[in-house]
C-alpha positions as CSV (number, residue, x, y, z in Angstrom):
1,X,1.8,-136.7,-221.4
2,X,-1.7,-138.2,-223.0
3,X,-3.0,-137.8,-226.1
4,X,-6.8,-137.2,-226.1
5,X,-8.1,-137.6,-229.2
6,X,-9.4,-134.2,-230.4
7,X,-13.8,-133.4,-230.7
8,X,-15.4,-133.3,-234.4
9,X,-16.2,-130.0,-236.2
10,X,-19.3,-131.6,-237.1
11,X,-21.1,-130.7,-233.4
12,X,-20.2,-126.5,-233.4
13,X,-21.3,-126.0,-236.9
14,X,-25.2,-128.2,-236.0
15,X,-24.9,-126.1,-233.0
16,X,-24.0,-122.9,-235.0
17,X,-26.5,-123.3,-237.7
18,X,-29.9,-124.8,-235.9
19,X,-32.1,-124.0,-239.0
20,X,-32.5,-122.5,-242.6
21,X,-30.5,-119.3,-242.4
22,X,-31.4,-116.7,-245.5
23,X,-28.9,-113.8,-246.2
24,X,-31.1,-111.5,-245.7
25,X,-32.2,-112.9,-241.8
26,X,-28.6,-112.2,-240.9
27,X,-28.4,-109.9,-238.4
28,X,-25.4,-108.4,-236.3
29,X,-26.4,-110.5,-233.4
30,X,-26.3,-113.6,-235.2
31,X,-22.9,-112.9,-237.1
32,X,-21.8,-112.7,-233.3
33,X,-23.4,-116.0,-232.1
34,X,-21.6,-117.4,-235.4
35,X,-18.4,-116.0,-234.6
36,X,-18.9,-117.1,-231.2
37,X,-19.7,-120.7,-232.1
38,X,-16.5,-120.9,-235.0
39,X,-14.4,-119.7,-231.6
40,X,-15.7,-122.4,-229.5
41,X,-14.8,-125.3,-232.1
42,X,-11.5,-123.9,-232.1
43,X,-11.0,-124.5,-228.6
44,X,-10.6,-128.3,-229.7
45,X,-7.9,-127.6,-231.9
46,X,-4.2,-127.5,-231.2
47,X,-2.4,-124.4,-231.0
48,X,0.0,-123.8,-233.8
49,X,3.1,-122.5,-232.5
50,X,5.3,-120.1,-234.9
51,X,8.5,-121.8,-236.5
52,X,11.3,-120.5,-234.2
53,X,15.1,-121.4,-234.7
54,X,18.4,-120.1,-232.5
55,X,22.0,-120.8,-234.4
56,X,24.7,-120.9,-232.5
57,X,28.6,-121.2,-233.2
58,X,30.9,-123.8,-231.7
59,X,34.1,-125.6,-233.0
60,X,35.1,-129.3,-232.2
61,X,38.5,-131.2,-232.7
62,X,38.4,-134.5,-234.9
63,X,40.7,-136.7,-236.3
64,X,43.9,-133.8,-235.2
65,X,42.1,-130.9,-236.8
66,X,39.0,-128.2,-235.5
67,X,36.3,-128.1,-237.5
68,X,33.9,-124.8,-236.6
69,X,30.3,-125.2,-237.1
70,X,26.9,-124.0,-237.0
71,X,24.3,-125.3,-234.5
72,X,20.4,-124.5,-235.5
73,X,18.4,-125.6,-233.0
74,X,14.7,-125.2,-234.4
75,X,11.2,-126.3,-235.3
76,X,9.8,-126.4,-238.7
77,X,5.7,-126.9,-239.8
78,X,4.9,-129.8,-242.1
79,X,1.0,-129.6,-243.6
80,X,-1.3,-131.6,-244.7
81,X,-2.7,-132.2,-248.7
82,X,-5.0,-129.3,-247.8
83,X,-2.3,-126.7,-246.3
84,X,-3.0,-127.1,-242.8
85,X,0.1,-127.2,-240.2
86,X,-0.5,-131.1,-238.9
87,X,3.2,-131.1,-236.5
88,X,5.9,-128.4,-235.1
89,X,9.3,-130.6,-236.0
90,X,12.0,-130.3,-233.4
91,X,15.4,-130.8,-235.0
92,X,19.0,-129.6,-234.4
93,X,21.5,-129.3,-238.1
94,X,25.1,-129.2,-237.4
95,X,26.6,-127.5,-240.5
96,X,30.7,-127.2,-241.2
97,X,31.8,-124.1,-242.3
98,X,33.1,-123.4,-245.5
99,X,30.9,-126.4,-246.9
100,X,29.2,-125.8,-250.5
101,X,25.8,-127.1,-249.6
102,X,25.6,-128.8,-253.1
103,X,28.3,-130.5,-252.3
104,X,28.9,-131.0,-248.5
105,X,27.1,-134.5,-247.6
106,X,23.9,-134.4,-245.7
107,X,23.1,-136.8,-243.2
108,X,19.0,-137.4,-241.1
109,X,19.4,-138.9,-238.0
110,X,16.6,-140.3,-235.7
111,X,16.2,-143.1,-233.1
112,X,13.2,-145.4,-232.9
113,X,10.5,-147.2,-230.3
114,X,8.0,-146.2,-231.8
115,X,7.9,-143.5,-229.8
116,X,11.7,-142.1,-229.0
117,X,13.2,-138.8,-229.6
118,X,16.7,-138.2,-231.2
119,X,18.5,-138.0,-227.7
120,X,20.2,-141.3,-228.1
121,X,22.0,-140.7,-231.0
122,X,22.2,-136.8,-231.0
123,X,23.9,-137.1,-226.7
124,X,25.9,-140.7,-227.8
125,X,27.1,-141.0,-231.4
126,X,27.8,-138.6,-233.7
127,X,26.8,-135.5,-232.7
128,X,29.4,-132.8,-231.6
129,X,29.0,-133.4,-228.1
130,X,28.6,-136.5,-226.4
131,X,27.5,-137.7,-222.5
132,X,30.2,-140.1,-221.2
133,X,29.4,-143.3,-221.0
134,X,31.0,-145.7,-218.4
135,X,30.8,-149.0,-221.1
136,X,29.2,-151.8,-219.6
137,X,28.8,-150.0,-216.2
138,X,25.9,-147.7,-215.0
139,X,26.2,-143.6,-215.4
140,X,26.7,-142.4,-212.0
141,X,24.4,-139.8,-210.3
142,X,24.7,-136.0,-211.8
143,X,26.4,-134.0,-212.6
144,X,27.1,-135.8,-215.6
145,X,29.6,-134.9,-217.9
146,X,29.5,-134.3,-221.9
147,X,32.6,-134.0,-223.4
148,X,33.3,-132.9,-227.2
149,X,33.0,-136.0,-229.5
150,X,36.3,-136.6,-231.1
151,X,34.4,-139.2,-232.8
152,X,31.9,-137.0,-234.4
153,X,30.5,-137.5,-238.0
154,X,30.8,-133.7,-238.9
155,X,34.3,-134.1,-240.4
156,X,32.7,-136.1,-243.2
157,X,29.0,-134.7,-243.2
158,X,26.4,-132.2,-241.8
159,X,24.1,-133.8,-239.3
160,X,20.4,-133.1,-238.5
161,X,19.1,-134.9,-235.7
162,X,15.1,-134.8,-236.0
163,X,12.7,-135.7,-233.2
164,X,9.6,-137.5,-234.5
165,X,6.1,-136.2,-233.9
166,X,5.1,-136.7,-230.3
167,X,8.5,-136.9,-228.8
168,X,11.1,-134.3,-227.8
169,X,9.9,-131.1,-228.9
170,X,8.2,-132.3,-231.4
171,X,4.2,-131.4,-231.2
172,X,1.1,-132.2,-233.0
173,X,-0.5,-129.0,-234.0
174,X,-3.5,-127.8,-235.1
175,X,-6.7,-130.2,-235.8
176,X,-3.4,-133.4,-236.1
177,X,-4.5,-136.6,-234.5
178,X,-2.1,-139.7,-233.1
179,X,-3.5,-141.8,-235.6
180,X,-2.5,-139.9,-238.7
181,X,1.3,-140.0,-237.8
182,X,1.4,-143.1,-235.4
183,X,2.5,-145.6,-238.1
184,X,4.8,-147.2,-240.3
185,X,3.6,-145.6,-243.2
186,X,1.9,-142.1,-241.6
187,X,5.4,-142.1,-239.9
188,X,7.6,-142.0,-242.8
189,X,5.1,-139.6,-244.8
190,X,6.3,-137.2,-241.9
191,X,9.3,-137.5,-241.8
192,X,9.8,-136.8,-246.0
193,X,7.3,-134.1,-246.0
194,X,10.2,-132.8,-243.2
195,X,13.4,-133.8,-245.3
196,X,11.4,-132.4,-248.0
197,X,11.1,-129.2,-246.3
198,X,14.6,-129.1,-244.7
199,X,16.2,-130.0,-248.1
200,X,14.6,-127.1,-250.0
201,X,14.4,-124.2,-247.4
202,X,18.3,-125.0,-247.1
203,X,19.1,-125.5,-250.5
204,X,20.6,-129.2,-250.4
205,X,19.1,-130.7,-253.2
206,X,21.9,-131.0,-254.7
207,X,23.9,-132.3,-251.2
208,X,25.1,-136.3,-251.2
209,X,22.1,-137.3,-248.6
210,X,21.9,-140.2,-246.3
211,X,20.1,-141.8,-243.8
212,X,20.9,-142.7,-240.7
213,X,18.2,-144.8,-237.8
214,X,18.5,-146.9,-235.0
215,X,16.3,-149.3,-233.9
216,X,12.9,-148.5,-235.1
217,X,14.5,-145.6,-237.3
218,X,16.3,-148.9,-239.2
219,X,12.6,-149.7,-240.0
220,X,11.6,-146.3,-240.8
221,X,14.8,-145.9,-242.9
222,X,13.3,-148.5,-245.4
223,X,10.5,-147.3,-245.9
224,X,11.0,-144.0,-246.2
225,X,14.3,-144.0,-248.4
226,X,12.2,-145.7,-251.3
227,X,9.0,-143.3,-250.4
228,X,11.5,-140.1,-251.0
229,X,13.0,-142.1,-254.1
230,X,9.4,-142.2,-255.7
231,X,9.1,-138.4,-254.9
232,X,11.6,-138.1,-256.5
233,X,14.9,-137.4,-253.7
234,X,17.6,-139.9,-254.5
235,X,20.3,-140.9,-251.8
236,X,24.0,-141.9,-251.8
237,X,23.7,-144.2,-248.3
238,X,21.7,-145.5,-245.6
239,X,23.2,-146.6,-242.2
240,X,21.7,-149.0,-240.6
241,X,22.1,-149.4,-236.5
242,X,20.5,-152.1,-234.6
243,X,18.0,-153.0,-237.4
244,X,14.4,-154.0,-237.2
245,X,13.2,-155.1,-240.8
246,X,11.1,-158.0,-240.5
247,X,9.3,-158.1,-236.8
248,X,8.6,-161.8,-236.8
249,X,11.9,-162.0,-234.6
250,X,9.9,-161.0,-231.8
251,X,7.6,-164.2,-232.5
252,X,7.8,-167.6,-231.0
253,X,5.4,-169.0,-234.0
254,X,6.5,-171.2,-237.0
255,X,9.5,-174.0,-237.1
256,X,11.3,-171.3,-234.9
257,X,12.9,-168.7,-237.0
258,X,13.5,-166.4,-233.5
259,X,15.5,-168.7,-231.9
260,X,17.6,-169.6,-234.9
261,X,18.5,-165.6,-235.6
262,X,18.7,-165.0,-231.7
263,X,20.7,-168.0,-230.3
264,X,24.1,-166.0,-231.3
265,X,23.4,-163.0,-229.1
266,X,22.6,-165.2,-226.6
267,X,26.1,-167.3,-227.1
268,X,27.7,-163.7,-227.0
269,X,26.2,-162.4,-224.2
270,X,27.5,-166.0,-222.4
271,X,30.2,-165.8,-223.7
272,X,31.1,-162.3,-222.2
273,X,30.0,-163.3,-218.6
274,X,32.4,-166.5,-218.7
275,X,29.5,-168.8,-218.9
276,X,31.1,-170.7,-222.3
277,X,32.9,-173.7,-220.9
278,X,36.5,-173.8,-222.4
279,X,36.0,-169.6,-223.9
280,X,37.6,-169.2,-226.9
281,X,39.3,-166.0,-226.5
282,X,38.4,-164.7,-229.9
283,X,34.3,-163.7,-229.5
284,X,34.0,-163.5,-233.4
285,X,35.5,-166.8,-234.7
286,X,33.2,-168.5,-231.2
287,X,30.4,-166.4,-233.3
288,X,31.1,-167.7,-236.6
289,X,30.9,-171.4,-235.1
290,X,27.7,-170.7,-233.5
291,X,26.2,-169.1,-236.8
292,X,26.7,-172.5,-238.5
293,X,25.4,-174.3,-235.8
294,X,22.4,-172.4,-235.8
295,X,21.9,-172.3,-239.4
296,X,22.5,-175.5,-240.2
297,X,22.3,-178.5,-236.9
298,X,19.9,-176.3,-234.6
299,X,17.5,-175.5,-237.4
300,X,16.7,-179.3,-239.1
301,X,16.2,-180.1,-235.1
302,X,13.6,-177.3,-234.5
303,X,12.2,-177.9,-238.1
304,X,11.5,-181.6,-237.3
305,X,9.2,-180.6,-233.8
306,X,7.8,-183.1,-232.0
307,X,9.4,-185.5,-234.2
308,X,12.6,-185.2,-233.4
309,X,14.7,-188.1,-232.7
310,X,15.5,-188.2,-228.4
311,X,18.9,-189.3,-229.2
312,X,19.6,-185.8,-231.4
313,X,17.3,-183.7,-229.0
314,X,20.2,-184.8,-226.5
315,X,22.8,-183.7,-228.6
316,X,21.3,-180.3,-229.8
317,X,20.8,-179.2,-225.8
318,X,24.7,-180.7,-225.1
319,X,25.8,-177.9,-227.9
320,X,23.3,-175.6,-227.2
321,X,24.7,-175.9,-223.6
322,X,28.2,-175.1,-224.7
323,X,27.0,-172.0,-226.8
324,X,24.7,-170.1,-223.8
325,X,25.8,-171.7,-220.8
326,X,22.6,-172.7,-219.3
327,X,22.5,-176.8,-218.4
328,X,21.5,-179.2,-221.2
329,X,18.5,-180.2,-218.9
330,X,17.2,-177.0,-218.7
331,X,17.4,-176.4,-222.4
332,X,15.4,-179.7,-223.1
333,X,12.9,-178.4,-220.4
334,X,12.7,-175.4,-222.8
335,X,12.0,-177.9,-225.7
336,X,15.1,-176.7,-227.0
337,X,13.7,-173.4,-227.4
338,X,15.4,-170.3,-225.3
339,X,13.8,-167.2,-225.7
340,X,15.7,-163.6,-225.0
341,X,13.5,-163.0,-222.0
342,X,14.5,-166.4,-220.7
343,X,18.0,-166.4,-221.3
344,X,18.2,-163.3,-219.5
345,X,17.0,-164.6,-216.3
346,X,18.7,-167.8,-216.4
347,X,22.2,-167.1,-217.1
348,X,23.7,-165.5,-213.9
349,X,20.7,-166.9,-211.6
350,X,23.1,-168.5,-209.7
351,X,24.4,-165.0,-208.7
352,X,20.8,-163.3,-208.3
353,X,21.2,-161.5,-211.3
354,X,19.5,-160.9,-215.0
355,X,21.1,-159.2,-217.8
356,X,19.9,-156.2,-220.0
357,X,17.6,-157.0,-222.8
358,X,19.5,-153.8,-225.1
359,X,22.7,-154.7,-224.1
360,X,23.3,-158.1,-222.3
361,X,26.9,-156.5,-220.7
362,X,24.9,-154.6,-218.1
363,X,23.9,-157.0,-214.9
364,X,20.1,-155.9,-212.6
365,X,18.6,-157.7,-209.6
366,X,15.1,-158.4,-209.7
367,X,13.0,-158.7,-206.5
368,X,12.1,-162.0,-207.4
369,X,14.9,-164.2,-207.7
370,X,13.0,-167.2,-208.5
371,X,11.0,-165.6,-211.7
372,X,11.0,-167.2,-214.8
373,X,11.7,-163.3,-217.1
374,X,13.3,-160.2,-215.6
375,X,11.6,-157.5,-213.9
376,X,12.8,-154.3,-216.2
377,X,15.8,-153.9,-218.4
378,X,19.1,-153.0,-216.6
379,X,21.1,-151.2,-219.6
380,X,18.2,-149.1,-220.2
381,X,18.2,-148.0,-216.5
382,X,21.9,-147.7,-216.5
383,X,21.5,-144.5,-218.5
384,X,18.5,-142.9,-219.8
385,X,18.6,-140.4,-216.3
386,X,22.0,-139.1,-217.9
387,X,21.1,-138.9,-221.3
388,X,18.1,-136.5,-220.5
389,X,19.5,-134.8,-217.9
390,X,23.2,-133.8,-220.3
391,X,20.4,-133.4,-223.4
392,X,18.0,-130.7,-221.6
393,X,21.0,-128.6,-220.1
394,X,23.0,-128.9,-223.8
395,X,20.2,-127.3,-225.1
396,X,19.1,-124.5,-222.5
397,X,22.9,-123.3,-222.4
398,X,24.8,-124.3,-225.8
399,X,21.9,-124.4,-228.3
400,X,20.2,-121.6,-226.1
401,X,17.0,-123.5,-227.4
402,X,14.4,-123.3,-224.8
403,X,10.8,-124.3,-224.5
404,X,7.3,-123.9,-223.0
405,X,7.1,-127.8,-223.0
406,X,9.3,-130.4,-221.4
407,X,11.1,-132.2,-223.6
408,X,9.7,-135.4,-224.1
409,X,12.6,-138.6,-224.6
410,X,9.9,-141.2,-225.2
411,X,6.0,-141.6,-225.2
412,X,6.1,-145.2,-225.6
413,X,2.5,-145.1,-223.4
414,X,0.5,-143.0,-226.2
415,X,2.6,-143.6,-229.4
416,X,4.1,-147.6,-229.1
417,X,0.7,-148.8,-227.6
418,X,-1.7,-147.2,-230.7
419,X,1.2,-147.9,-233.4
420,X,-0.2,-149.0,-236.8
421,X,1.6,-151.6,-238.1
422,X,-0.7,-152.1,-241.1
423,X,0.8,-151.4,-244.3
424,X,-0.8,-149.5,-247.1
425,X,1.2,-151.4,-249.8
426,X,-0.1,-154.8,-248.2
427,X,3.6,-155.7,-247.2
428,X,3.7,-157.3,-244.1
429,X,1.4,-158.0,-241.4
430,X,-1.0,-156.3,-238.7
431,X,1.3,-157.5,-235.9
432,X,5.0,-158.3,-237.3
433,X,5.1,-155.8,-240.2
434,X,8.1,-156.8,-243.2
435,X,10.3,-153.3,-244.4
436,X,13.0,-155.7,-245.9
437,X,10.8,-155.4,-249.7
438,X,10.8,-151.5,-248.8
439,X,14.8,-151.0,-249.0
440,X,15.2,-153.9,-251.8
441,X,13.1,-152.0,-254.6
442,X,15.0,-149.1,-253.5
443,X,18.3,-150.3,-254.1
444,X,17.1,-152.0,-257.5
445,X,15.9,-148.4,-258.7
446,X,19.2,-147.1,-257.5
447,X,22.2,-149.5,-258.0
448,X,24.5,-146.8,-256.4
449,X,22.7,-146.5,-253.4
450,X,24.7,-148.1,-250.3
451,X,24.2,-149.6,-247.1
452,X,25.8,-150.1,-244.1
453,X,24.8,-152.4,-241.5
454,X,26.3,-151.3,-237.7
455,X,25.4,-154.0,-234.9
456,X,26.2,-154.9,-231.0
457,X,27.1,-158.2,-230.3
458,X,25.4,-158.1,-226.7
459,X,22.0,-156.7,-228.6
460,X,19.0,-159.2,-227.7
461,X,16.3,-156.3,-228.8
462,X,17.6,-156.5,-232.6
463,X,19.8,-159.6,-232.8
464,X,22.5,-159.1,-235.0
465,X,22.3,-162.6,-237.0
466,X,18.6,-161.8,-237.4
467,X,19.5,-158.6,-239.5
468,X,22.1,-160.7,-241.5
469,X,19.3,-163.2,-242.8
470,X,17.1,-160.5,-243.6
471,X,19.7,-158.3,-245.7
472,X,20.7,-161.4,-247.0
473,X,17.1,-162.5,-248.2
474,X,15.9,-159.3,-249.7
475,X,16.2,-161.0,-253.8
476,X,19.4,-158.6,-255.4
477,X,21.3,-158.9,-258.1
478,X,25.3,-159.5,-257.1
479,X,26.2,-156.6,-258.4
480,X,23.9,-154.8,-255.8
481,X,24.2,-157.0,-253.3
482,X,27.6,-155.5,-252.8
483,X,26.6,-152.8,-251.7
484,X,25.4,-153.9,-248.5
485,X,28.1,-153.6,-245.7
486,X,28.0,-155.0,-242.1
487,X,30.1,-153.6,-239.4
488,X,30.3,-155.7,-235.5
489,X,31.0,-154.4,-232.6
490,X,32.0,-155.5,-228.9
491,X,28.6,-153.6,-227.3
492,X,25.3,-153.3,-227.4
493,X,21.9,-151.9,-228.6
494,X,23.2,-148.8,-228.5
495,X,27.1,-149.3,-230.2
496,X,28.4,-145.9,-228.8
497,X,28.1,-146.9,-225.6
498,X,31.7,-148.6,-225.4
499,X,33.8,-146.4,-226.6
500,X,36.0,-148.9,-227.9
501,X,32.7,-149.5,-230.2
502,X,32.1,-146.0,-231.1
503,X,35.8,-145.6,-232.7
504,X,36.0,-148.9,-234.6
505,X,32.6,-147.7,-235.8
506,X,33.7,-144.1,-236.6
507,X,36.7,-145.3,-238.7
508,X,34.1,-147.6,-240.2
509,X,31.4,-145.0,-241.0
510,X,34.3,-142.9,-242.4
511,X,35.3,-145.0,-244.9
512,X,31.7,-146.1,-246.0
513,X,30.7,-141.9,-246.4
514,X,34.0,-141.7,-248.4
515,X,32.8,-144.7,-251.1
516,X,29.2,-143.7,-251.1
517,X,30.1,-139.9,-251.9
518,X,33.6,-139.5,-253.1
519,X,35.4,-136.3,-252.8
520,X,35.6,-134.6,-256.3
């Protein structure tokens, strides 16, 4: 689906008018030409579909005990300053029964791109319900199977899973254009005016509230948690999957910052398809090593640039060679510089394969065996089919949700392409925008509020060391500093693929929910 940018009000009301117009020249037949006219500029506009919402009841077993809940599958109106419905929010709540909702925890849940609906997390984390995944392997053909999520949050909190404007069944409305959501900061203002809104008509203002984002939704969990603090909503937690805070990762500028933050995911990923020479059998002591190496050896080297000494170029590619498994001659070729996109073509070429870019487990075969990057991403393509697929008939026959529109699991095309990355509080810039100053003045207003920080090992999209620097960098006192958690685990991008993963990271999430918003 395209987004066509909508036509000006300006042209039907010159049209309309034409000329001085005196109350008393009014006549029948004009009223009717006006009417007409105020009709046809309508045409331009969206149509504004009515809030609609099914509930549904369903129980689930976690931990050794049923828990039965309410699903409220649904679409809510946010409006601009003047009043006007701008987007139709899609969202589904999961609420326990028997919870106080001043008291029962709270939890927003979105994925990221720009330009991804909630289908990710809602179909493979914490949701009731869950597609099963096959791990490192590819989701066979449908049927595919869901399964109830013994794993689910809902034992500790409520869930709403929201889809952001443009994707799922979310819709722009009305006279709403892409550019006034399509951005970090017209992103999160949609988003709280929908928390807002979902807060108040459900009276959980008084509810422990979190946030919880993948990806993207990391970056949009930063800005928006101190954007709702200044409005005045506090919060107990933020989790933190696969983060994205500062987007010069992506950039192969500077002394070399990327390759310093990405060269562990890259040892992992090796290190899983028995490329380390002499494999430890312990992947996060081989991590720590590599860490050090990277933060210490491998950055004076890439810090010194073209004057770095032949004798310790040699030595930097002969460790870099025993980290990633691709030859110390290639990695001097490479100036001692191996980005993701690289690395992932290199690594198995001697078997014809590439490995995934959000989770470097999963093996494709390009048509080009001789190219110097991969062709597509092989653990996206493992499963996004099943994920839609087990979403759209969850929702027709569980949630009994249906809709006019098909539901929409990305618009990367229209949204990710026109994203605004500019910043209205001058944070960041045009092209790698910085969140990190975002979650740090929100912490400092709020020394209770906590974070935890879930990430793959095999994650080259949002490397793992990358989001230790930058929640180590972000200026706290100790005493808040503590509050920052990091959980790692044996998969990917997206964690709850392995199911291994997905219950360390449960029992993990548990615990964190139980400090940030103890029991009384």
């Amino acid at each position: 689906m395209r987004f066509s940018p909508l036509a000006p009000f300006a042209l039907a009301l010159l049209l309309t008018l034409g000329g001085p117009v005196h109350a008393d020249d009014t006549t029948p037949k004009d009223a009717a030409k006006t009417t007409q006219a105020d009709k046809d500029g309508k045409k331009d506009e969206l149509p504004i579909p009515p809030e609609h919402s099914v509930v549904s009841k369903h129980s689930v077993r976690i931990g050794g005990r049923t828990i039965s809940y309410k699903a409220t599958a649904g679409t809510l109106l946010i409006k601009d300053d003047k009043d006007k419905p701008t987007v139709s929010v899609f969202y589904v709540a999961y609420t326990a029964d028997g919870g106080k909702p001043g008291k029962r925890p709270v939890t927003f849940m979105y994925n990221g791109g720009p330009g991804s609906s909630s289908m990710w997390l809602h179909m493979g984390s914490f949701g009731p319900v869950r597609v099963a995944n096959r791990g490192d392997k590819p989701i066979p053909p449908p049927p595919y199977e869901t399964v109830p999520n013994e794993y689910s949050l809902l034992d500790k909190t409520d869930l709403v899973f929201i889809d952001a404007p443009g994707t799922g069944y979310s819709q722009l409305v009305g006279a709403a254009e892409g550019k006034n959501f399509y951005g970090v900061d017209q992103d999160a203002d949609a988003f709280a005016k929908f928390i807002t809104r979902y807060v108040g008509d459900n009276h959980r203002w008084n509810s422990p509230k979190f946030l919880f984002g993948e990806s993207y939704g990391t970056t949009r969990s930063a800005v928006l948690v101190k954007l709702l603090q200044d409005q005045g909503m506090e919060f107990n937690g933020v989790v933190l999957m696969s983060s994205i805070l500062d987007f010069n990762v992506w950039s192969s500028t500077g002394i070399g910052h990327a390759y310093v933050v990405n060269l562990p995911s890259e040892a992992a990923i090796a290190w899983y398809h028995n490329k380390v020479p002499n494999k430890p059998a312990d992947i996060a002591s081989f991590l720590a090593g590599v860490r050090h190496f990277a933060d210490t050896d491998y950055t004076l080297a890439l810090a010194k640039g073209d004057a770095i000494d032949p004798a310790e170029a040699d030595r930097i590619a002969n460790q870099l060679s025993q980290y990633i498994g691709l030859s110390p001659a290639y990695i001097k070729e490479a100036n001692l510089r191996i980005s993701p996109s690289r690395f992932r073509k290199e690594l198995l070429r001697d078997q014809r394969r590439t490995v995934g870019r959000l989770d470097g487990r999963f093996e494709g075969i390009d048509p080009d065996a001789a190219g110097e990057t991969p062709d597509g991403d092989a653990a996206s393509d493992a499963a996004t089919g099943a994920y839609l697929a087990a979403f759209n008939q969850y929702a027709a026959t569980e949630l009994k949700y249906t809709s006019d529109h098909a539901y929409l699991p990305n618009n990367y095309g229209v949204i990710n392409r026109g994203w605004d990355w500019k910043r209205k509080s001058g944070h960041g810039f045009t092209q790698a925008p910085y969140v990190g100053s975002d979650l740090a003045g929100a912490m400092r207003r709020n020394p209770h509020l906590k974070v935890f920080s879930a990430n793959g090992y095999y994650d080259l999209a949002t490397p793992f060391h990358a989001t230790e620097f930058d929640l180590g960098h972000l200026g706290l006192d100790p005493a808040i500093r503590e509050n920052i958690e990091f959980g790692f685990y044996p998969s990917g991008h997206m964690i709850y693929f392995d199911m291994d993963a997905l219950k360390q990271l449960k029992a993990d999430l548990s615990r964190f929910y139980d400090e940030a918003a103890p029991r009384s």
